[in-house]
C-alpha positions in Angstrom: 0.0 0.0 0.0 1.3 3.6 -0.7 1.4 6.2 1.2 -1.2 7.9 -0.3 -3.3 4.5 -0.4 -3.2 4.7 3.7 -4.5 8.2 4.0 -7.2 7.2 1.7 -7.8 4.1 3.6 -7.4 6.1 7.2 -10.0 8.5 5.8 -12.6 5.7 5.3 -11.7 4.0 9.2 -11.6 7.2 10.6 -15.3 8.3 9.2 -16.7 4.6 10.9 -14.3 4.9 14.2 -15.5 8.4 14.9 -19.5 7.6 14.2 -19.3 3.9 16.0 -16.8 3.8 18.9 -17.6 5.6 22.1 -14.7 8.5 22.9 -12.8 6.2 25.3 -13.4 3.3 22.8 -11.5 5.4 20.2 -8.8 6.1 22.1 -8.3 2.7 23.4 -8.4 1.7 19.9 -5.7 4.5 18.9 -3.3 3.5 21.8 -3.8 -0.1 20.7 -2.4 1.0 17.1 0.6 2.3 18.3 -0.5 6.0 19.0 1.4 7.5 21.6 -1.6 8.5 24.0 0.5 10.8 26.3 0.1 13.7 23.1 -3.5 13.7 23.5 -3.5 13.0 27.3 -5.1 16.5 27.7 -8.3 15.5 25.7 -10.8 13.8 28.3 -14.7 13.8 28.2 -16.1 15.5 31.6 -19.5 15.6 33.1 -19.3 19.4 31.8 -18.6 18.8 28.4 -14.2 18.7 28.1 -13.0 17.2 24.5 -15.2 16.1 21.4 -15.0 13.4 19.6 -14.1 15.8 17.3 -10.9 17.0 18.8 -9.8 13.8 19.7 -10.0 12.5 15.8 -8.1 15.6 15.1 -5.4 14.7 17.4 -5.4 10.9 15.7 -4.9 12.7 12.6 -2.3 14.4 14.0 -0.5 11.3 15.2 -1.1 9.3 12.4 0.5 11.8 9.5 3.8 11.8 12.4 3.7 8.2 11.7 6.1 6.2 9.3 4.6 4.7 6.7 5.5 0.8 8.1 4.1 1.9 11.5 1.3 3.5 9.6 0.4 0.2 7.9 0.6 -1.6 11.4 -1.8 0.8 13.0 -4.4 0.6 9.8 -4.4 -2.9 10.4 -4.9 -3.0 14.2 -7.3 -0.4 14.5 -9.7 -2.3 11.9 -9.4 -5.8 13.7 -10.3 -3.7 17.0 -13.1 -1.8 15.2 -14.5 -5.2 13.5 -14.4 -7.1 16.6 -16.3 -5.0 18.9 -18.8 -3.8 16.1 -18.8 -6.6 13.5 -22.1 -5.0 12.4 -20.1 -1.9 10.7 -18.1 -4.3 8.3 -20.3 -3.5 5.4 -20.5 0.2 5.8 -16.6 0.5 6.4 -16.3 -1.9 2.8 -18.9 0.5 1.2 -16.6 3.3 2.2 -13.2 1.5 1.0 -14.7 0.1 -2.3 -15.0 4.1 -3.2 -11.5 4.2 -3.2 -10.5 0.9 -4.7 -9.9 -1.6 -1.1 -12.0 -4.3 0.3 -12.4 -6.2 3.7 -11.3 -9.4 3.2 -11.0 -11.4 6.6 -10.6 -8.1 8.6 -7.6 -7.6 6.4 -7.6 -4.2 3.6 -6.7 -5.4 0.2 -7.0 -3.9 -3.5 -10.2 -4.4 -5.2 -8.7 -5.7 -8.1 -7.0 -8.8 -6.8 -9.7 -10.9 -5.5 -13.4 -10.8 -5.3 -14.4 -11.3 -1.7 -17.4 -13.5 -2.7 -15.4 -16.1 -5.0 -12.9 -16.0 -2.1 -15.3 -16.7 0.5 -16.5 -19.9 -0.9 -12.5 -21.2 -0.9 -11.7 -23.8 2.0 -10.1 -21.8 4.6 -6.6 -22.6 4.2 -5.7 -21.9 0.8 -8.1 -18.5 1.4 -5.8 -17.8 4.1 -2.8 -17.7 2.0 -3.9 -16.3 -0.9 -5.4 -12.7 1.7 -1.7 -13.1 2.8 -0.4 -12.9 -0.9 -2.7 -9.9 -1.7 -1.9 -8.0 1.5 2.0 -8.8 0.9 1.6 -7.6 -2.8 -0.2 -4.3 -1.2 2.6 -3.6 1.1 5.1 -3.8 -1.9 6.3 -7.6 -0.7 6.0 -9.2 -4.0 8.5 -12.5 -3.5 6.7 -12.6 -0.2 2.9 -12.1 -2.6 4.5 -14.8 -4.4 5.3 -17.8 -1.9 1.9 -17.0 -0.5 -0.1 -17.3 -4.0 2.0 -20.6 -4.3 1.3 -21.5 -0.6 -2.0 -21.4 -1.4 -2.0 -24.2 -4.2 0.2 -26.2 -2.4 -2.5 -26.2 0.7 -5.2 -27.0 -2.0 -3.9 -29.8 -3.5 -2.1 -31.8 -0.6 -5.6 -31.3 1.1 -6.7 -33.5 -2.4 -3.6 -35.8 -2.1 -4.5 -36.8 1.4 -8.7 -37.5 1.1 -7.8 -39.1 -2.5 -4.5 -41.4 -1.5 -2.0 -39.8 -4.0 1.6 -40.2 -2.0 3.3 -37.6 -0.9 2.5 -34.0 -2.2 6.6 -33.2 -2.0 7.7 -35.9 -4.3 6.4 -34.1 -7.0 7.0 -30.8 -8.6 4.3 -27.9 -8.2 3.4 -28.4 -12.0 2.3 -32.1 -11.8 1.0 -31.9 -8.0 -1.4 -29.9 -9.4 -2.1 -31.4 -12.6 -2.3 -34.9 -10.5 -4.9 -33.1 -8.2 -7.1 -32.0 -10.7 -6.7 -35.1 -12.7 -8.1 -36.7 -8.7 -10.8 -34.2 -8.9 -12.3 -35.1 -12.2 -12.5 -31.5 -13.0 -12.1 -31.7 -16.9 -14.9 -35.0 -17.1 -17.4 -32.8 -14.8 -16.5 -29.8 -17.3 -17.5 -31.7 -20.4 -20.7 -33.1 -18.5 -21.9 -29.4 -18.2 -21.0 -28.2 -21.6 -22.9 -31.1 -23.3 -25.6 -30.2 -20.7 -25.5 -27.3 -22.8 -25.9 -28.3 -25.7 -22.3 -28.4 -26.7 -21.4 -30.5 -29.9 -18.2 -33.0 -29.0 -16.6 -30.9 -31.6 -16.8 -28.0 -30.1 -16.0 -29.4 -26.3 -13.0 -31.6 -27.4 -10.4 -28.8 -28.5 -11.7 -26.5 -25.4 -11.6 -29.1 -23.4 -7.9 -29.8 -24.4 -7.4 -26.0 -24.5 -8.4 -26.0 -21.3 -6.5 -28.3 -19.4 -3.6 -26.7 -21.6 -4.2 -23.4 -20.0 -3.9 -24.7 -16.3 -0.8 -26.5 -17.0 0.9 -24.0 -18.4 -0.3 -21.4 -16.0 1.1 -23.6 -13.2 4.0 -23.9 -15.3 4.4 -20.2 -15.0 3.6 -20.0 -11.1 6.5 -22.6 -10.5 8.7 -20.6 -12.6 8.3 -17.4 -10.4 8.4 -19.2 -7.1 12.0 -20.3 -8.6 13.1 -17.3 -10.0 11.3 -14.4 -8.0 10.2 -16.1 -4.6 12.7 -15.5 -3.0 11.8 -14.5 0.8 14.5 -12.3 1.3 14.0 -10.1 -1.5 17.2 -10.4 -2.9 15.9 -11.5 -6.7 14.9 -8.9 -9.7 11.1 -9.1 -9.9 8.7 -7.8 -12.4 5.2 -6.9 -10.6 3.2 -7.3 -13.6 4.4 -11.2 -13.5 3.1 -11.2 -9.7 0.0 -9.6 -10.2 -0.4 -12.6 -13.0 0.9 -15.1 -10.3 -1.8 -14.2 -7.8 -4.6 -14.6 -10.2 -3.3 -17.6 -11.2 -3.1 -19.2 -7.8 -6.9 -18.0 -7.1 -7.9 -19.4 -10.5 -6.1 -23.0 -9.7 -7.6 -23.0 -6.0 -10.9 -22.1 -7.4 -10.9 -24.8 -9.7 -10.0 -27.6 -7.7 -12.3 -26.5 -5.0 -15.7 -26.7 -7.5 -17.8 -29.9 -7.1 
């Protein structure tokens, strides 16, 4: 996330902390995200009035623009778990409110619009979902070998969860490539695919070279996937990477987990 992408998405938080959470609420939350409370020690509600709500968002704002932008990222993330778990009734007006300004709630966790859609995400099993919110909020925050092992993490969970309920060995004896073309073969993914399109009223001509096509596609794009994690996944950060291949490698990963996981 830039810098400019946290104001924005501070500007969104603040509006649903500041119309949700009591004054005291807000600055426990605040304190909790790494504010330094002392600064705004002077601002304290009083049977006769004392501080707004007002004032004391102006001194988060304050605070939060002294911040550096790693800090900054810490205390976006903190203060929405807070908010979220003591009123998860505001998640969809704080999304409504993000989604202007291209960011979605994903698991409590910000990430850009354009990587995932929450719904298709939400029907993923839980593990492989984990890791690919950790591969977008890495690839937000500018860690893109990090986005990378994540996004392949996030296979791997998916198909040694289909090597262990269908018997196939062990997941690690094989490359990425054919783990996952050995899961989906497991899955009867391409069989069920032709069922439907002849349910359609496909012709065998027309299903038997996109069928092929098909199954082409998700070999090579696995192909591709193991190629970054060798060349650009490296957790320290020390290899050249191109983002536009990592943007491809996370939407890769979702398309592969998504596939495996339909019925």
């Amino acid at each position: 996330m830039t810098t400019q992408a946290r104001v924005q998405a501070w500007a969104a938080l603040r509006a649903v902390l500041e119309n949700n959470l009591t004054f005291y609420s807000i600055k426990e939350v605040a304190g909790l995200g790494g504010l330094d409370l002392t600064e705004m020690a002077h601002l304290e509600q009083t049977a006769g009035g004392g501080a707004s709500k007002g004032q004391l968002m102006t001194g988060i704002d304050r605070a939060f623009r002294e911040l550096s932008d790693e800090a900054r990222q810490s205390f976006l993330t903190i203060v929405t778990e807070e908010v979220l778990r003591r009123r998860p009734d505001v998640e969809p007006q704080l999304n409504q409110y993000l989604s202007r300004l291209g960011w979605t709630l994903v698991d409590g966790a910000i990430i850009p619009i354009e990587l995932f859609d929450p719904r298709e995400l939400a029907e993923l099993p839980d593990e492989p979902r984990h890791d690919l919110i950790k591969a977008a909020q890495r690839f937000r925050d500018g860690d893109l070998s990090g986005a990378i092992s994540a996004a392949c993490g996030a296979v791997d969970k998916a198909t040694a969860q289909i090597y262990a309920t269908e018997n196939l060995g062990d997941p690690g004896e094989a490359s990425f490539q054919e783990r996952c073309r050995k899961a989906l073969t497991a899955r009867g993914i391409t069989p069920t695919l032709e069922h439907q399109l002849s349910q359609l009223g496909w012709s065998a001509a027309d299903i038997t070279p996109f069928k092929k096509n098909f199954e082409g596609a998700l070999n090579q794009g696995t192909y591709v996937m193991q190629s970054l994690r060798s060349k650009m996944g490296d957790v320290h950060g020390t290899k050249p990477i191109l983002k536009p291949l990592v943007f491809d490698c996370l939407k890769w990963a979702e398309l592969v987990v998504r596939t495996l996981n339909d019925p």
